[in-house]
KEMIRO-836255 format. One record per residue (C-alpha): residue number from 0; residue in one letter; x, y, z. Coordinates in nm, 3 decimals, m for minus. Example, Ala and Ser with C-alpha at 12.3 -4.5 7.8 and 13.67 -1.06 7.14 Angstrom:
! KEMIRO-836255
(0, "A", (1.230, m0.450, 0.780))
(1, "S", (1.367, m0.106, 0.714))
//
This chain:
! KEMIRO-836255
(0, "X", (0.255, 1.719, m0.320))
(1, "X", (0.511, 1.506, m0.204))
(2, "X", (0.713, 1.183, m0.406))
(3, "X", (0.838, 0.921, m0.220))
(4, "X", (1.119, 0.736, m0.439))
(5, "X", (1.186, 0.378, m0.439))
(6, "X", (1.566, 0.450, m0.499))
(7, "X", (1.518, 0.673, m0.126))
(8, "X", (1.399, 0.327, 0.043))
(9, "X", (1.547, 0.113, 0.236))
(10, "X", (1.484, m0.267, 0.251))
(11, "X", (1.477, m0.445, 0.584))
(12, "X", (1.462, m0.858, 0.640))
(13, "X", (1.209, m0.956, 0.860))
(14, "X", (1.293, m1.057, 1.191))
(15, "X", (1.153, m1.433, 1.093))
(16, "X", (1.314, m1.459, 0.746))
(17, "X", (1.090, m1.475, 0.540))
(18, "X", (1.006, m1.172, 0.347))
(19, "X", (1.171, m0.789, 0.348))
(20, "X", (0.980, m0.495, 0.406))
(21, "X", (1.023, m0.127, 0.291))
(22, "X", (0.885, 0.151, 0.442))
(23, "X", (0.746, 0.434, 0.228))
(24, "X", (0.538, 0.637, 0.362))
(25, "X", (0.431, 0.705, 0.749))
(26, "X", (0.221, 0.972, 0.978))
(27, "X", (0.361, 1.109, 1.186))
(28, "X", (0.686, 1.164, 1.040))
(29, "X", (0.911, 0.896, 1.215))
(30, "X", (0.659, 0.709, 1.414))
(31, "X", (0.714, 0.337, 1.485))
(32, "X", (0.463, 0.062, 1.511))
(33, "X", (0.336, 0.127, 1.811))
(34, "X", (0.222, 0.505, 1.726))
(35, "X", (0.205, 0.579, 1.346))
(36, "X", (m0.163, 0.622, 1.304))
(37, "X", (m0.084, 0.518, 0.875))
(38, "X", (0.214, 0.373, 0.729))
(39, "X", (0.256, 0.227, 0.382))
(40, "X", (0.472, m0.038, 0.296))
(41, "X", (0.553, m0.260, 0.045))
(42, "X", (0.727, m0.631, 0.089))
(43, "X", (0.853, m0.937, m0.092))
(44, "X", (0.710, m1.244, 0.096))
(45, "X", (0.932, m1.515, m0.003))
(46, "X", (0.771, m1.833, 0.232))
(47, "X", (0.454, m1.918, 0.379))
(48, "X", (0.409, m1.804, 0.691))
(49, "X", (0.163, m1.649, 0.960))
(50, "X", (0.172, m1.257, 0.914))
(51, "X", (0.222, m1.058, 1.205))
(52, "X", (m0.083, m0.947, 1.394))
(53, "X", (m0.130, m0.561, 1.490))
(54, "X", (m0.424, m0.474, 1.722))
(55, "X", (m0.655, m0.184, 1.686))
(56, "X", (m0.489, m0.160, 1.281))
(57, "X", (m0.700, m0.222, 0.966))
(58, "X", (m0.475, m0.300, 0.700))
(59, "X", (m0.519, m0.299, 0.265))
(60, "X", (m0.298, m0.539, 0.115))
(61, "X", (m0.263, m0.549, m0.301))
(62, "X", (m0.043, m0.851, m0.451))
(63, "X", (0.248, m0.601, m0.679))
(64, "X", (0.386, m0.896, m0.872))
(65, "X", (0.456, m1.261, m0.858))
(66, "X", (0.184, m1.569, m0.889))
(67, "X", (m0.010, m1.452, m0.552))
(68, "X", (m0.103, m1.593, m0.260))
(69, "X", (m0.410, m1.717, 0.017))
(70, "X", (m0.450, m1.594, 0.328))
(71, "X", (m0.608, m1.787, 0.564))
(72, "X", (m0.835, m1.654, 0.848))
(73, "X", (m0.911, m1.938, 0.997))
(74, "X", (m1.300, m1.951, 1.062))
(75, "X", (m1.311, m1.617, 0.849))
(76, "X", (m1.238, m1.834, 0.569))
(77, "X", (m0.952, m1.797, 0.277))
(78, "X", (m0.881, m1.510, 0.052))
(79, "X", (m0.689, m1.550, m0.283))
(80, "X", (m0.529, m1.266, m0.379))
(81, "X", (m0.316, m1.201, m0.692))
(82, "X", (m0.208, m0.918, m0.892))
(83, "X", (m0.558, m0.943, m1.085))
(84, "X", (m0.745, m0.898, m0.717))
(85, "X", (m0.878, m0.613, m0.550))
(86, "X", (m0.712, m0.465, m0.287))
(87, "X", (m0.818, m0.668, 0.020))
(88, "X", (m0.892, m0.502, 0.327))
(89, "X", (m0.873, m0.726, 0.665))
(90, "X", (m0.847, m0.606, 1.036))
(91, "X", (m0.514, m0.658, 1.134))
(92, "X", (m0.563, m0.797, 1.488))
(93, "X", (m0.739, m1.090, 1.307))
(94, "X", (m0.439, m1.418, 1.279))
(95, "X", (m0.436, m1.476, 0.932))
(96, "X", (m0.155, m1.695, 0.718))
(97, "X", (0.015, m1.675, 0.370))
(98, "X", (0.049, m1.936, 0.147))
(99, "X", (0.202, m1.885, m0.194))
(100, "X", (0.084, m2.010, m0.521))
(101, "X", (0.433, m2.050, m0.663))
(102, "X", (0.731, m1.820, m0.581))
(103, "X", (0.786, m1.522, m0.389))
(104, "X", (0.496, m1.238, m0.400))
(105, "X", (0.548, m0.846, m0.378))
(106, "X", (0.283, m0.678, m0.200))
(107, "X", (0.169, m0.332, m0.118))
(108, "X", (0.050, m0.308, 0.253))
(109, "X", (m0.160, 0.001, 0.411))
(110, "X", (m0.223, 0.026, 0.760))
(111, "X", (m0.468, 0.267, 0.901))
(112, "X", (m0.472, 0.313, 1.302))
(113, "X", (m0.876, 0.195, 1.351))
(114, "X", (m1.043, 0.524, 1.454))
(115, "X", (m0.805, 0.756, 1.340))
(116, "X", (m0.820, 0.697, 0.957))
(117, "X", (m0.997, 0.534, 0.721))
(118, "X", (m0.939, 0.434, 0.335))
(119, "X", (m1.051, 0.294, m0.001))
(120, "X", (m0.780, 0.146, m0.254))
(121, "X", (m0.826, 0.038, m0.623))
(122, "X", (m0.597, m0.017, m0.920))
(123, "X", (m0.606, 0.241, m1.207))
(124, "X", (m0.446, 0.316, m1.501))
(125, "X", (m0.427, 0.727, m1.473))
(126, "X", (m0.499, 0.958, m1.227))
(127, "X", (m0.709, 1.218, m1.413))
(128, "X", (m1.011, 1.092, m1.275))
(129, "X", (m1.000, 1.100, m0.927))
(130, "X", (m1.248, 1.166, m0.660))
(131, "X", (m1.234, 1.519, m0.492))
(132, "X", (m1.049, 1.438, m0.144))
(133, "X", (m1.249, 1.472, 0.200))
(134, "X", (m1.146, 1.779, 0.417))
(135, "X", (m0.813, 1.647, 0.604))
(136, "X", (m0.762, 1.368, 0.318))
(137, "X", (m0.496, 1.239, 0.142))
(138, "X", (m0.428, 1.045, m0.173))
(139, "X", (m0.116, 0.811, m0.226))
(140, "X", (m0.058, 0.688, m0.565))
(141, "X", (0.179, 0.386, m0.604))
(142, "X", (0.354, 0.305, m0.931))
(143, "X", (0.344, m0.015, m0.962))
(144, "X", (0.457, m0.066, m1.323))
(145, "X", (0.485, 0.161, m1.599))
(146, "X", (0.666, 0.500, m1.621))
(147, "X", (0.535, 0.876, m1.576))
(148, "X", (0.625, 1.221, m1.522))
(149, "X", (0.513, 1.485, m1.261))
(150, "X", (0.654, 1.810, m1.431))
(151, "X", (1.015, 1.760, m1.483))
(152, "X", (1.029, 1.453, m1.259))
(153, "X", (1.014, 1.140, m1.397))
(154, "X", (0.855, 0.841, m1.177))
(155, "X", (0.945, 0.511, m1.208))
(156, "X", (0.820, 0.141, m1.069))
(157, "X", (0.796, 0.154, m0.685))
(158, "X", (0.769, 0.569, m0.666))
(159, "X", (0.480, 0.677, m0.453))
(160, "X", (0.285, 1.034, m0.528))
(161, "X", (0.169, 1.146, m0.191))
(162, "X", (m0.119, 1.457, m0.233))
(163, "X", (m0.295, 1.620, 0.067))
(164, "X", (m0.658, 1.807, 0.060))
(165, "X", (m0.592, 2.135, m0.107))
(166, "X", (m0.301, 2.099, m0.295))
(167, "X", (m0.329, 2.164, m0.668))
(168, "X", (m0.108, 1.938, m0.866))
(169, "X", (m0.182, 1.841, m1.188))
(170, "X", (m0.155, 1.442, m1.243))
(171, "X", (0.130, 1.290, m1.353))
(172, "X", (0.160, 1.255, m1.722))
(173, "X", (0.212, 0.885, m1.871))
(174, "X", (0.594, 0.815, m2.050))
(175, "X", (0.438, 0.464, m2.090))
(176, "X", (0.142, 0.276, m1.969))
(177, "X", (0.064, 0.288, m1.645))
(178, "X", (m0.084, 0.091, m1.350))
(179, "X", (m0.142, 0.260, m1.018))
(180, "X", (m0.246, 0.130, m0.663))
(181, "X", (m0.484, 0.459, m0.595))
(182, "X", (m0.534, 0.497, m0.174))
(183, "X", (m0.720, 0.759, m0.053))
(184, "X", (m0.746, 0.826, 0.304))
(185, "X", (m0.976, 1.046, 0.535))
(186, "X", (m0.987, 1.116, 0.935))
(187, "X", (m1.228, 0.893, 1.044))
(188, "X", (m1.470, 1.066, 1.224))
(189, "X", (m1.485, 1.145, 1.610))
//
C-alpha cells in the first residue's frame, strides 16, 4: 500500500491560465505525458475553456467541489457534470470544452493509456466493500472530503490510498464521514 499526500503535491498553473493542475499519482514512476501509461490528477478549473486533447488516452473526470460544469463534445453532445455526477469517462483525443455553472470547479482527472489499462470509478462512502482486484490491478482511493485513518496515519482531504493486487491492507478506518472517489484499474488485455 502506498499514500500519496496532498501536503507532498505540488500545484502547477496551466500553460493557458486558466486552471492549476497537481499531479498525484503516475506509472511509471516519473513518466511525462507522452509515456505514462496512467496518471492521476486533480485541478481547479477557474475559466471556460477547451481542455487539452491527448490521443490514444481515455480519461475519468469527477467534479471534487464547486457548482460544476458542461463539457461540450461538439456532435457528441453536452455532459453536465457536478459533484452529484458520476464519474464521466470520455476518450481524450475527442475536442471537448468546459463551461462553468458559476465559479471555479475542482476536479479529479484519470487517464489511462488506451490499450494498456483500463478502469471503473464511483464515489463511496467506505472502503470495506470493495471488489476483489484483477491479477495486475490496482485500486486508488481519493479523499475527497472527510477524515480517516490507515493504522497510525491519519488521511486528510486530497490524500490518495494507492493498493496493488495482493497486498493485504486493511481499509482505512473513518475519524469522520467520509466520501471517496474509488478507481480501480486492470491491464487491459493483449
Amino acid at each position: 500500500m502506498r499514500l500519496h499526500r496532498r501536503a507532498d503535491q505540488r500545484e502547477t498553473p496551466w500553460k493557458n491560465g486558466g486552471g492549476t493542475t497537481r499531479e498525484i499519482a503516475v506509472f511509471p514512476s516519473g513518466a511525462g505525458f507522452d509515456t505514462f501509461d496512467w496518471r492521476l490528477s486533480a485541478a481547479k478549473v477557474a475559466g471556460d475553456g477547451p481542455f487539452s486533447t491527448f490521443p490514444g488516452v481515455d480519461r475519468i473526470l469527477t467534479v471534487l467541489e464547486g457548482n460544476g460544469f458542461d463539457l461540450d463534445f461538439g456532435p457528441a453532445g453536452t455532459v453536465r457534470l457536478t459533484p452529484a455526477s458520476a464519474p464521466h469517462a470520455f476518450a481524450g483525443d475527442m475536442a471537448c470544452t468546459a463551461r462553468l455553472i458559476g465559479s471555479a470547479v475542482g476536479d479529479l482527472n484519470l487517464m489511462l493509456r488506451r490499450g494498456r489499462w483500463r478502469a471503473t470509478a464511483a464515489w463511496s462512502t467506505d472502503l470495506t466493500g470493495l471488489a476483489p482486484l484483477p491479477p495486475e490491478g490496482l485500486c486508488l482511493a481519493y479523499l475527497a472530503a472527510g477524515a480517516a485513518r490507515i493504522g497510525a496515519q491519519r488521511l486528510e482531504p486530497g490524500d490518495t490510498v494507492e493498493i496493488a493486487t495482493g497486498e493485504h491492507a486493511a481499509p482505512p478506518e473513518a475519524l469522520a464521514p467520509c466520501r471517496w472517489v474509488v478507481m480501480q484499474l486492470a491491464r487491459a488485455p493483449a
